[in-house]
C-alpha positions, 0 to 999 in steps of 0.5 A: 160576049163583050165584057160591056154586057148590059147598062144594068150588069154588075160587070159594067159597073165593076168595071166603072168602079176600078176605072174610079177608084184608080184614075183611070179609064173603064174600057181598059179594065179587063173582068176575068173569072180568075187572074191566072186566066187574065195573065195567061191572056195577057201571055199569049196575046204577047207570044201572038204578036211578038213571037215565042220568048219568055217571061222574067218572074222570081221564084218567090211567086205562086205556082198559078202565076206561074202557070200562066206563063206556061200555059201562054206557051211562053217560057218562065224565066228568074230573076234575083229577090230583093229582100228588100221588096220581095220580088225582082231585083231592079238592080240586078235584072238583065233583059235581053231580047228574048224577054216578052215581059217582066213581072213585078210583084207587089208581095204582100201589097209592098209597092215600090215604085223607084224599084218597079220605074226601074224595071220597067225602064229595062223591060222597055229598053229591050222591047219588053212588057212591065206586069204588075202583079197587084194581086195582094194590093187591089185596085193599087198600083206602082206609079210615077212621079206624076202620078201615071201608072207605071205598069203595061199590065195590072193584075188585079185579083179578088180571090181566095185569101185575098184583100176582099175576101170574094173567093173569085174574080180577077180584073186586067187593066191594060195600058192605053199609053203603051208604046205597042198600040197594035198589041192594045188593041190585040189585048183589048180585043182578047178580053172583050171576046172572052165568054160567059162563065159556065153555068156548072162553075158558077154554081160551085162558085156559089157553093164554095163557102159552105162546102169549105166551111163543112169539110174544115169541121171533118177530120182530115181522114173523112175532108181530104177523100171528101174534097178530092171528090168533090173537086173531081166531080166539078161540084168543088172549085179548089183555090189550087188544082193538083194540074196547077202544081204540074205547070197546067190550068183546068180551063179556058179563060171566062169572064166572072159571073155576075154573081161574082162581079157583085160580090166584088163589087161589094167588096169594094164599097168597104175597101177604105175601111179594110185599108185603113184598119189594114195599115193600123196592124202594120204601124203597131207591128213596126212599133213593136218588132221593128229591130228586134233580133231573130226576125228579119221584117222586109226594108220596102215594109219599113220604109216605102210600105211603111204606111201602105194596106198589106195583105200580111205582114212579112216577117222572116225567121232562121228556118221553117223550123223556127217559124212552124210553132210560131204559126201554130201558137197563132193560129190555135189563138185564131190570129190566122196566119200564113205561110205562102212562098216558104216554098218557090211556086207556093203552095209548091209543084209536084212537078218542077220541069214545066217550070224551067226549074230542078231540085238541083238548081242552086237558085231552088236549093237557096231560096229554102235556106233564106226564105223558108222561116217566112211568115205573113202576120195578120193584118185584117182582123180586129186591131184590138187584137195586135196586143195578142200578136206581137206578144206571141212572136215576141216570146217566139223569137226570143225563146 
């Protein structure tokens, strides 16, 4: 089925909003039901044509993306973090000739784009791919001075606790101006031969927010045997499957349903607004925290960030034991924070082989020690309750 539909489908229409908001064109644009499926695409179309490699990613990334290399049949690679941006290193990436692609993630929805032009420079040199994971930042990319985007591939990606809060769906946009014109229309035909989501998923789709809403309100003795079941029996769509921490994704790749197209569609018709209020949390935020000591916050969120939409703002403590009661004062205050990527391949794997990685690894043994305090304060709630925030990790770090 080809993801053009009908003149009347909310897929065509998502597809012409994205291609709107970004400057883009709407045939580039590729719906999937999640974005892991669209990067697992992306893979393996790349392994068809140029052959087996791998992908450069960091360990500071979701075990899903992960997946998506594995799954492709390609093999993860890892770069250095920049602290500074939370993903690759441009300065000290090496691409050699066994690397397909490079992943650049937009953490937090922090957008580099010196640094990304820099990797993508070296991704290219050495016949490789520039992905652009935008999954915190949607419908924004890292761009040239000319205002083109940078990227070979975006990913964009509206689900679970993500910046328009749908749940489901993902969007790949592919670049016509790659210098691959084979491997365009290669992707171009992948995506547009992708099938119609199952009725069965679309319907626990449908449920997810209620069921989540009921099992949050159980206790943890009743909600876990409840939810494992649920999940086990396909009548609960998890944000994370327990084959997603092994290396593995549950299904084939499907387009969204038009349920879920509309809902993102409707998301976006108040993403100005979600950015605006978005970029409001991180100005007060720096006002407030900025140079204080006992919090380490990200240079790219204090400088070229500094008046960009993001998802969460990033701050970084000594240790996970610094940041736990940080998290629990602000959650029981209903300021919901996070804590992704404490761990590498977050919410983390049960099983570390698939991945190319070991406890042993001094790269896995060190990212605990620097990246294991992190902690992403809201940024998309009402801004009168800033106040309430900065008070808390104020006492916080100077307890």
């Amino acid at each position: 089925m080809a993801q053009s539909n009908t003149t009347g489908s909310a897929l065509v229409h998502l597809r012409e909003a994205l291609a709107q908001r970004t400057g883009t064109r709407a045939c580039d644009w590729h719906l999937v039901f999640k974005a892991r499926y669209g990067m697992r695409e992306v893979f393996r179309t790349l392994r068809e044509v140029r052959g087996e490699g791998c992908v450069v990613t960091t360990l500071f990334t979701g075990c899903t993306a992960a997946d998506s290399i594995v799954a492709s049949g390609l093999a993860p690679a890892y770069a250095d973090i920049d602290p500074a941006t939370l993903t690759v290193d441009a300065q000290a990436l090496e691409v050699d000739e066994n690397v397909r692609a490079v992943i650049v993630q937009h953490s937090y929805g922090m957008i580099d784009c010196a640094k990304t032009a820099a990797c993508a420079a070296k991704a290219h040199a050495a016949g490789a791919l520039l992905v652009e994971d935008s999954a915190h930042c949607v419908a924004r990319m890292a761009r040239d001075a000319a205002g083109k985007p940078i990227a070979d591939i975006s990913i964009h990606s509206m689900g679970i606790e993500k910046q328009l809060g749908v749940g489901f769906g993902g969007a790949i946009w592919v670049n016509p101006a790659m210098d691959d014109a084979g491997l365009y229309a290669a992707l171009t035909r992948a995506f547009e031969t992708l099938p119609p989501l199952p009725e069965k998923i679309d319907a626990a789709v449908r449920r997810y927010r209620n069921q989540n809403r009921v099992l949050a309100h159980l206790p943890r003795a009743v909600s876990g045997p409840a939810r494992a079941h649920l999940a086990a029996t396909g009548r609960l769509e998890l944000p994370v499957a327990d084959m997603e921490r092994r290396g593995r994704l549950p299904y084939p790749s499907y387009l969204p349903s038009e349920w879920i197209a509309q809902r993102i569609l409707d998301g976006l018709s108040s993403l100005n607004e979600d950015e605006a209020n978005r970029i409001a949390w991180t100005k007060g935020y720096l006002e407030a925290l900025e140079g204080l000591n006992g919090i380490e916050i990200p240079e790219a969120a204090r400088t070229v960030a500094r008046e960009q939409s993001l998802i969460r703002f990033p701050i970084v403590l000594p240790s996970e034991v610094a940041a736990d009661p940080l998290i629990a004062e602000l959650r029981g205050s209903h300021l919901y924070c996070v804590d992704w990527y404490r761990m590498p391949f977050y919410p983390g794997a049960f099983e570390l082989a698939p991945y190319n990685m070991s406890e042993d690894d001094p790269r896995y043994q060190g990212f605990f020690k620097r990246y294991g305090g992190i902690v992403g304060l809201p940024t998309d709630i009402d801004i009168a309750r800033l106040p309430d925030a900065v008070e808390i990790v104020r006492r916080h770090i100077q307890a």
